[in-house]
KEPA-251575 format. One record per residue: residue in one letter; x, y, z of N, C-alpha, C in turn; residue number from 1. Coordinates in nm, 4 decimals, decimal comma, padded with zeros to 6 digits. Each point is the difference from the previous one (the first is absolute). Layout:
<rs>
A; X; Y; Z; X; Y; Z; X; Y; Z; NUM .
...
</rs>
This chain:
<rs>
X; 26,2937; 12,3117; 07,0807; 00,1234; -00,0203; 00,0720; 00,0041; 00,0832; 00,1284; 1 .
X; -00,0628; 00,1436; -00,0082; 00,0563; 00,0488; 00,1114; -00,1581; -00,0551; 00,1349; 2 .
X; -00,1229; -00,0425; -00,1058; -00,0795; -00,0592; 00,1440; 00,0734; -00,1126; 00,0988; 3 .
X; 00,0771; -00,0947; -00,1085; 00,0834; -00,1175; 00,0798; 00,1032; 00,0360; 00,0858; 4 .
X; 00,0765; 00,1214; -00,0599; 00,1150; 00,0844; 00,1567; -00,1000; 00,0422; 00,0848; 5 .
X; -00,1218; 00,0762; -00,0129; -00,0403; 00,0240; 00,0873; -00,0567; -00,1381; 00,0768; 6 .
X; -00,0607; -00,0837; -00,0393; -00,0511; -00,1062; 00,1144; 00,1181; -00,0531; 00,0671; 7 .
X; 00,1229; -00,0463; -00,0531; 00,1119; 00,0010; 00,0408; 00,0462; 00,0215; 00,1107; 8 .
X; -00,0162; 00,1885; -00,0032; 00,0479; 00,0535; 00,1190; -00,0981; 00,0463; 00,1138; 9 .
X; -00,1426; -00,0529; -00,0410; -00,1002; -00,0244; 00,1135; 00,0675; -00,1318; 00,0607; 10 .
X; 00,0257; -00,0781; -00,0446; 00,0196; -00,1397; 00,0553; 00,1022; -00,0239; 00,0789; 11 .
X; 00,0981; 00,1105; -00,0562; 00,0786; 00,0098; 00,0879; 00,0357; 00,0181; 00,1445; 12 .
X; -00,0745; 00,1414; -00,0214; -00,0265; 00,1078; 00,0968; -00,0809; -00,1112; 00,1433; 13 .
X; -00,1211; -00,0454; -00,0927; -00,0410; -00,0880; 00,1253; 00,0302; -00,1090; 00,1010; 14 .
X; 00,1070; -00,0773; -00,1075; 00,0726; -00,1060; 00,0364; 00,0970; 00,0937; 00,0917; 15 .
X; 00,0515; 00,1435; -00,0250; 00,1033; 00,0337; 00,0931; -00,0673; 00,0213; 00,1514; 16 .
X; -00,1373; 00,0533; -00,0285; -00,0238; 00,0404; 00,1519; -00,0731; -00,1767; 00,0319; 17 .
X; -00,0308; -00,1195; -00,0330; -00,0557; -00,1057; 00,0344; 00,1092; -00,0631; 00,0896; 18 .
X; 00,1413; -00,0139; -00,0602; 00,1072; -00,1012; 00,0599; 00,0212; 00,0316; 00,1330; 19 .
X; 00,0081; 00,1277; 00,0308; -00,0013; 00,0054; 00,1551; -00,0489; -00,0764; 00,0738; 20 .
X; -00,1691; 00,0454; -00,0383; -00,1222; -00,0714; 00,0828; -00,0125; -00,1189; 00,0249; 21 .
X; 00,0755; -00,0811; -00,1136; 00,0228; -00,1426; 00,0060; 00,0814; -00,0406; 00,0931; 22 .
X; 00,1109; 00,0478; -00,0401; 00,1238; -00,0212; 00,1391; 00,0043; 00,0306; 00,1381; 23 .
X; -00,1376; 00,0563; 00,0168; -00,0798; 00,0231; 00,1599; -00,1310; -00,0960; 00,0327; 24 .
X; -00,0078; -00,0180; -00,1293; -00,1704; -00,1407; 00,0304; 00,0807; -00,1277; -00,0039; 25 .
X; 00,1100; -00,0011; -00,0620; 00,0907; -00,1390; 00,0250; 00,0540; -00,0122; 00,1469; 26 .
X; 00,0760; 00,1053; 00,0441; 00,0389; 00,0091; 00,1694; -00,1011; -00,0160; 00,1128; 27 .
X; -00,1114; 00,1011; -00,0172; -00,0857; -00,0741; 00,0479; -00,0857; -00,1790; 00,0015; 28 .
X; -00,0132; 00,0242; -00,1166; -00,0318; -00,1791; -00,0356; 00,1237; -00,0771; 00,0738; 29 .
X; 00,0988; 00,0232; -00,0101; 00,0822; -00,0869; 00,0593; -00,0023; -00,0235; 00,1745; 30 .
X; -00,0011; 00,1580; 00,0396; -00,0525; 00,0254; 00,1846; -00,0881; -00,1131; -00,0227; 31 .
X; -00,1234; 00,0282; 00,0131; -00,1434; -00,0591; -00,0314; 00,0203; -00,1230; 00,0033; 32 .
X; 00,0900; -00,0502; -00,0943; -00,0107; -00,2101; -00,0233; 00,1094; -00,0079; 00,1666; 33 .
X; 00,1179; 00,0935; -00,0053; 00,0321; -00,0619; 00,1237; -00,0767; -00,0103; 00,1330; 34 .
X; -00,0541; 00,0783; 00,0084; -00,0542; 00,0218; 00,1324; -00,1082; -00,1040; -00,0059; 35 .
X; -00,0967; -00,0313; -00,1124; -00,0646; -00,1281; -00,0337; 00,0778; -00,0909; 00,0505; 36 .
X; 00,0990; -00,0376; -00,0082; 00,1049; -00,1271; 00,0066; -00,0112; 00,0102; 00,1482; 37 .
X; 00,0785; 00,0758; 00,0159; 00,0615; -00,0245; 00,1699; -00,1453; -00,0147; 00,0871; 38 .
X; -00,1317; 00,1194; -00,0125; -00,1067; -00,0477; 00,0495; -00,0544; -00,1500; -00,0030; 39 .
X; 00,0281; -00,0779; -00,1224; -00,0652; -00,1294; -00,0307; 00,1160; -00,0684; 00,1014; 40 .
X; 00,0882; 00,0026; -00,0174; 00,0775; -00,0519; 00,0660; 00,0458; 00,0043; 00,1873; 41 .
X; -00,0581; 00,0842; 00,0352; -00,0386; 00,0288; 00,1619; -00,0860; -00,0840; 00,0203; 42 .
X; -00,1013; 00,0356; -00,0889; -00,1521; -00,0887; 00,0366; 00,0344; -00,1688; -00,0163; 43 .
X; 00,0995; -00,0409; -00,1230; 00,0071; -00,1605; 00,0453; 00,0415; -00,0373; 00,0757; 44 .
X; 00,1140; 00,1149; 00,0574; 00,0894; -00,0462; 00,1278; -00,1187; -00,0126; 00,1217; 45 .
X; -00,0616; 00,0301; -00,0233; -00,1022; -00,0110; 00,1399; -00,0923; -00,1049; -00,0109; 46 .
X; -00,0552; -00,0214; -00,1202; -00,0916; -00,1022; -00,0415; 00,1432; -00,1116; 00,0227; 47 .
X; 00,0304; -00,0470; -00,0298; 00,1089; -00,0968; 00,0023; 00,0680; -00,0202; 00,1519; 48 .
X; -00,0178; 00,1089; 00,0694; 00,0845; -00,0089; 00,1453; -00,1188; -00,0971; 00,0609; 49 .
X; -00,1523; 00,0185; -00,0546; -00,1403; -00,0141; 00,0842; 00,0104; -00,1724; -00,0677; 50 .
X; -00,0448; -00,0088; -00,1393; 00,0304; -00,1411; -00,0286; 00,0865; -00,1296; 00,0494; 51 .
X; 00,1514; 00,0915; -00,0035; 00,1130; -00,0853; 00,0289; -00,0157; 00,0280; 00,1467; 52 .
X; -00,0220; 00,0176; 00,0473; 00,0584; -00,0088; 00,1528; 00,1553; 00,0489; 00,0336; 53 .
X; 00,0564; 00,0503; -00,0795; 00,1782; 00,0494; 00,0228; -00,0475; 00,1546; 00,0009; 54 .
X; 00,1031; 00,0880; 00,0717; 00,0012; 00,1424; -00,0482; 00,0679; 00,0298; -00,1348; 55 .
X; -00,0767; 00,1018; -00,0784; 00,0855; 00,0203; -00,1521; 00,0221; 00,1645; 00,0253; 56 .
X; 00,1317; 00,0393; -00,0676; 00,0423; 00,1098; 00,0177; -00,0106; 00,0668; -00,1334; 57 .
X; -00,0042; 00,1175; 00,0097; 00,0394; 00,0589; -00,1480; 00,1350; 00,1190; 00,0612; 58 .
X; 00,0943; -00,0215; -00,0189; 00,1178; 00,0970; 00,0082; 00,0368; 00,0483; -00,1039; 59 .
X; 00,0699; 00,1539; 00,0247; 00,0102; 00,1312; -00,1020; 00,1110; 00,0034; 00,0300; 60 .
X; 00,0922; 00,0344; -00,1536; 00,1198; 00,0108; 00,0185; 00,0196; 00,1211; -00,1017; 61 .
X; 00,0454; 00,0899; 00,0890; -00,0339; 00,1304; -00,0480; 00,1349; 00,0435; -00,0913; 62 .
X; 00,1246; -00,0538; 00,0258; 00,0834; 00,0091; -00,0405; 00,0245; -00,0989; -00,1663; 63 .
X; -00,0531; -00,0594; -00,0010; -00,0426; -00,0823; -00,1302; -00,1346; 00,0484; -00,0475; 64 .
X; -00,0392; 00,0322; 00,0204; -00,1230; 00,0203; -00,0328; -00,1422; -00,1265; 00,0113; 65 .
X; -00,0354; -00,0804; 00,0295; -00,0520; -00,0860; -00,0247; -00,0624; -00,0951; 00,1891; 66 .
X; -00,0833; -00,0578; -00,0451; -00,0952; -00,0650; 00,1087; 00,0128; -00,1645; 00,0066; 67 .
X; 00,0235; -00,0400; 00,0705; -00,0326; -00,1437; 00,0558; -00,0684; -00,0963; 00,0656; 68 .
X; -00,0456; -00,0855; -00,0652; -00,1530; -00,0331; 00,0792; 00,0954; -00,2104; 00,0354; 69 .
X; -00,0136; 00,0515; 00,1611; 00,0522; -00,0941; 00,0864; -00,1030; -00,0950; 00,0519; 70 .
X; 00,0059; -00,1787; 00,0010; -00,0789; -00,0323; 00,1687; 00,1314; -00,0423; 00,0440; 71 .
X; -00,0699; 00,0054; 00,1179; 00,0572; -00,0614; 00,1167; -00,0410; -00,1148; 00,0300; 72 .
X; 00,1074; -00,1162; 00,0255; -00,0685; -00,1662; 00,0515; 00,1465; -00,0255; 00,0815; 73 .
X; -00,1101; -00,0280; 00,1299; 00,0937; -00,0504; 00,1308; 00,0707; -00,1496; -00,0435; 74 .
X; 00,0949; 00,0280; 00,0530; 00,0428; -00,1786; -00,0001; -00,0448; -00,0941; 00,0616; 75 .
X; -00,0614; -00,1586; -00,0273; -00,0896; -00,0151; 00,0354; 00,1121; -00,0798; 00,1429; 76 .
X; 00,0923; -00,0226; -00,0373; 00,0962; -00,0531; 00,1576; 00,0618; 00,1006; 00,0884; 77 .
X; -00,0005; 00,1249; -00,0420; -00,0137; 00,0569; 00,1394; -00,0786; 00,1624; -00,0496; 78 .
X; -00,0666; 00,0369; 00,0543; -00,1175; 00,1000; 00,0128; 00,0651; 00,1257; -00,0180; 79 .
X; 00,0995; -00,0047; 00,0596; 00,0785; 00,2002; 00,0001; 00,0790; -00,0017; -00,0960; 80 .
X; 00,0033; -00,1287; -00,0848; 00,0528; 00,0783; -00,1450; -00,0468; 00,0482; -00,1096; 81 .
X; -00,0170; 00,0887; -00,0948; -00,0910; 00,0418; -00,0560; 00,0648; -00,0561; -00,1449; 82 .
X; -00,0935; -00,0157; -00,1273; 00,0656; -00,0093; -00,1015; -00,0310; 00,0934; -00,1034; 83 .
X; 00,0590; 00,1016; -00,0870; -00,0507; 00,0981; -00,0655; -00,0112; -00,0665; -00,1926; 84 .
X; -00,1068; -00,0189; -00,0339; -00,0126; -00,0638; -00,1653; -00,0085; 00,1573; -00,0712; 85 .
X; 00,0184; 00,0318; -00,0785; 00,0119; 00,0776; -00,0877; -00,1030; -00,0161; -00,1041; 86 .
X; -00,1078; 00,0439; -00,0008; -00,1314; -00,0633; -00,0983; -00,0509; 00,1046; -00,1062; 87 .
X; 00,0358; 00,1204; -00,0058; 00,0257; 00,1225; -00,1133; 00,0570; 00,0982; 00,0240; 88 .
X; 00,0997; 00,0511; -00,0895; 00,0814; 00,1439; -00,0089; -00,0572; 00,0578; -00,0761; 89 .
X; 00,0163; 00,1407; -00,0185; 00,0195; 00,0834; -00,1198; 00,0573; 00,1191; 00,0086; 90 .
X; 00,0428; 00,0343; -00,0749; 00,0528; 00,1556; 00,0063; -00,0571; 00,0774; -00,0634; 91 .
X; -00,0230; 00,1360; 00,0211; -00,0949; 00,0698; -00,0622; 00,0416; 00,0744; -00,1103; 92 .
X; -00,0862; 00,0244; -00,1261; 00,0272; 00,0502; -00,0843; 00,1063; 00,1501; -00,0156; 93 .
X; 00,0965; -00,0074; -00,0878; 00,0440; 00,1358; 00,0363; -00,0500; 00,1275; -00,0453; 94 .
X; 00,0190; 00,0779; 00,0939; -00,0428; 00,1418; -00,0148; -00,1236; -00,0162; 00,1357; 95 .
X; 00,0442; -00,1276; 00,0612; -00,1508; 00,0358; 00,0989; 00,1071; -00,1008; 00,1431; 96 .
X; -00,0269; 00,1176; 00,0853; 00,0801; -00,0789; 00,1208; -00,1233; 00,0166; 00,1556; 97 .
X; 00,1249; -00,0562; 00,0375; -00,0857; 00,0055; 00,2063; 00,0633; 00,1514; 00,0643; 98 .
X; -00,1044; 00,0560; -00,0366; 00,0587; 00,1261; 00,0754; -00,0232; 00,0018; 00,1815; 99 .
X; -00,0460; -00,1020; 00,0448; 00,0095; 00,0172; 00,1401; -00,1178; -00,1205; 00,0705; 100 .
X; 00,0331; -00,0736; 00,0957; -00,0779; -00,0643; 00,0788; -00,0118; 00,0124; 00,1060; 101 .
X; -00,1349; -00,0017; 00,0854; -00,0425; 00,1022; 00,1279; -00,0602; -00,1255; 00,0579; 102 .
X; 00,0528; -00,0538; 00,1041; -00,0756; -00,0590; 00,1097; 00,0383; -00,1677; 00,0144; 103 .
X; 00,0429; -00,0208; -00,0774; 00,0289; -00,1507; -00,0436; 00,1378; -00,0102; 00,0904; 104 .
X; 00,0267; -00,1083; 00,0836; 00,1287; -00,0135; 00,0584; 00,0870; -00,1031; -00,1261; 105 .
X; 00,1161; 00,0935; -00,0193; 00,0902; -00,0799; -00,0305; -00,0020; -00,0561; -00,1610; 106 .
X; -00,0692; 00,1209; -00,0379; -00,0342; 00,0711; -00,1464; -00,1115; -00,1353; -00,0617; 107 .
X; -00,0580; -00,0719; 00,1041; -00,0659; -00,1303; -00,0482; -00,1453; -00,0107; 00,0691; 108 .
X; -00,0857; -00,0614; -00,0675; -00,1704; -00,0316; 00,0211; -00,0031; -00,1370; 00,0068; 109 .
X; -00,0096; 00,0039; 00,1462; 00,0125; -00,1809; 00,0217; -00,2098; 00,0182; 00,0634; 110 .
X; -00,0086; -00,0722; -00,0881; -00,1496; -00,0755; 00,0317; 00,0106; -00,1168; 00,0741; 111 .
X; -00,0774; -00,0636; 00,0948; 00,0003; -00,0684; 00,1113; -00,1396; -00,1139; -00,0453; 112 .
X; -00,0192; -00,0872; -00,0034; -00,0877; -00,1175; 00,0020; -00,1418; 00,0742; 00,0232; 113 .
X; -00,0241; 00,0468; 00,0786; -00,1525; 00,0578; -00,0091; -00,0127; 00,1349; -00,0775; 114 .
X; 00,0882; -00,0114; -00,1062; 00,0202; 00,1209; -00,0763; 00,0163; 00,1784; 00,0296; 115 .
X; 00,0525; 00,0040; 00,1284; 00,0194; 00,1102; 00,0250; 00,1553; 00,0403; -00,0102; 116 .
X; 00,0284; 00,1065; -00,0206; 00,1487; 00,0284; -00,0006; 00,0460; 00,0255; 00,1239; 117 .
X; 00,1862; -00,0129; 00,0572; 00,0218; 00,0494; 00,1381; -00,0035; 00,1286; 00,0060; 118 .
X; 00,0172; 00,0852; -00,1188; 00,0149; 00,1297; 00,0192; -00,0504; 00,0341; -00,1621; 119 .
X; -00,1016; 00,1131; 00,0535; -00,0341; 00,0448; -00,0872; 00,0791; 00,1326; -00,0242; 120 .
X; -00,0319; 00,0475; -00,1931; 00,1207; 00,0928; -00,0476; -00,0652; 00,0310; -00,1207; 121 .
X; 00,0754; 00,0627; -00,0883; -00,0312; 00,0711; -00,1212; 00,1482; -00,0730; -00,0899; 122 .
X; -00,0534; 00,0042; -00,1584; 00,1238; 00,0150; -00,0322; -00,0406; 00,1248; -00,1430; 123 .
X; 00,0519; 00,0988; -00,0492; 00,0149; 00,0828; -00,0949; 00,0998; -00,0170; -00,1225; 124 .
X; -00,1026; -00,0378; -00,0888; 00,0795; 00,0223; -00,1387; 00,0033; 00,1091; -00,0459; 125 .
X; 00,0935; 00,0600; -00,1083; 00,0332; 00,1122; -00,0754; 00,0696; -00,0449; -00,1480; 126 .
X; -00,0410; 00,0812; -00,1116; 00,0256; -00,0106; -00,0931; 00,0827; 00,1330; -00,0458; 127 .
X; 00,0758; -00,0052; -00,1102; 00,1044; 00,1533; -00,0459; -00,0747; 00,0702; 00,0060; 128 .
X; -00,1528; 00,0471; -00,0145; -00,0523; 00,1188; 00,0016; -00,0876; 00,0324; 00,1424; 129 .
X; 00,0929; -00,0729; 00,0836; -00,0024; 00,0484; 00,1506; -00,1816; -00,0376; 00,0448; 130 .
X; -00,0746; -00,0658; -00,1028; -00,1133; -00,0287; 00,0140; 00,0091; -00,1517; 00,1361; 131 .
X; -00,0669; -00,0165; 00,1155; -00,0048; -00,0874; 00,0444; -00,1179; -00,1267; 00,0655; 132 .
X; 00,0146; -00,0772; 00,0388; -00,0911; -00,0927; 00,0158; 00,0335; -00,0467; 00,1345; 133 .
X; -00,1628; 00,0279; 00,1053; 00,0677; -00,0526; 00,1381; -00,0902; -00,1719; 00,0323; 134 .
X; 00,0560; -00,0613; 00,0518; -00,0349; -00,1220; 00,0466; -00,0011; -00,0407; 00,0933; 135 .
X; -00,1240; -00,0095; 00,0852; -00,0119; -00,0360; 00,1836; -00,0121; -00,1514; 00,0338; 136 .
X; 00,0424; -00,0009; 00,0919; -00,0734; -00,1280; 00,0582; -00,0449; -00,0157; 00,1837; 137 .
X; -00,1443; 00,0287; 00,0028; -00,0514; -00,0257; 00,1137; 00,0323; -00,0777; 00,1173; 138 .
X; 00,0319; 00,0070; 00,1290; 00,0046; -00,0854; 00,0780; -00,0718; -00,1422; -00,0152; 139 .
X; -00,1305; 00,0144; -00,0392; -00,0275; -00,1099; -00,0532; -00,0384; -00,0810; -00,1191; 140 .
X; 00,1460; 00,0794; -00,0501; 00,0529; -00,0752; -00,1373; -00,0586; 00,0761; -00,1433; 141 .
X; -00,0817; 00,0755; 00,0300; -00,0788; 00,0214; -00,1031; 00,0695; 00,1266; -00,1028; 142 .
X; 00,1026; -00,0466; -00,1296; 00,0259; 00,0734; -00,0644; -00,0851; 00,0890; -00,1191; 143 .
X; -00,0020; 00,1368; 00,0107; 00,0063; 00,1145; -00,0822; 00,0540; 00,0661; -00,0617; 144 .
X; -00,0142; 00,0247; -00,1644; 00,0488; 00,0781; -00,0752; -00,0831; 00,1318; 00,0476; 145 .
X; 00,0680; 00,1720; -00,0261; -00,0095; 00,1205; 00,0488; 00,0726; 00,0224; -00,1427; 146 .
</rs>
């Protein structure tokens, strides 16, 4: 009886110092898949701006938390109107936000038909344990996870 309290309170003991570690490899795992996401998702906006021939945007809405992946298609009866389709949202998991976007006009990554962006920028994720994930995109288009 008393070997079984004792394995008991080994099992315990370990499980007490394990749960932490978990609840920091989960936050991270979660950074990690987002920043996966939004990277995969830059890159179609560009592959797709180059295919389709329209510009596709991805806009950050920092106040919601969450990204939007836009094209653009002119009207075909008069040229200076633009039409905006809405072709994926998401919002990002919680406990993981946009802590800041650098360079992008107008908190958005508009890719252009020969797949370059008008302005290149960064955007930075962060998760509760202040751990973060930065995401570039090259003048000529070419996005990086950092």
């Amino acid at each position: 009886m008393i070997e079984l309290l004792a394995v008991i309170a080994v099992v315990s003991i370990v499980l007490l110092i394990g749960i932490p570690s978990l609840s920091h490899f989960s936050e991270s795992a979660g950074l990690r898949t987002e920043c996966d996401t939004l990277s995969a998702v830059l890159k179609l906006a560009q592959q797709e701006a180059v295919s389709q021939q329209y510009n596709h945007i991805v806009r950050f809405d920092t106040d919601q938390n969450q990204w939007t992946l836009i094209r653009e298609e002119p009207d075909v009866s008069n040229p200076d109107v633009v039409t905006e389709t809405e072709v994926q949202k998401r919002k990002l998991k919680q406990g993981i936000s946009i802590k800041e976007i650098n360079g992008f006009e107008n908190y958005q990554a508009e890719f252009i038909p020969f797949g370059a962006v008008s302005n290149a920028g960064s955007v930075i994720l962060e998760n509760n344990a202040e751990k973060q994930c930065v995401i570039s995109v090259s003048p000529a288009g070419f996005v990086k996870k950092e």
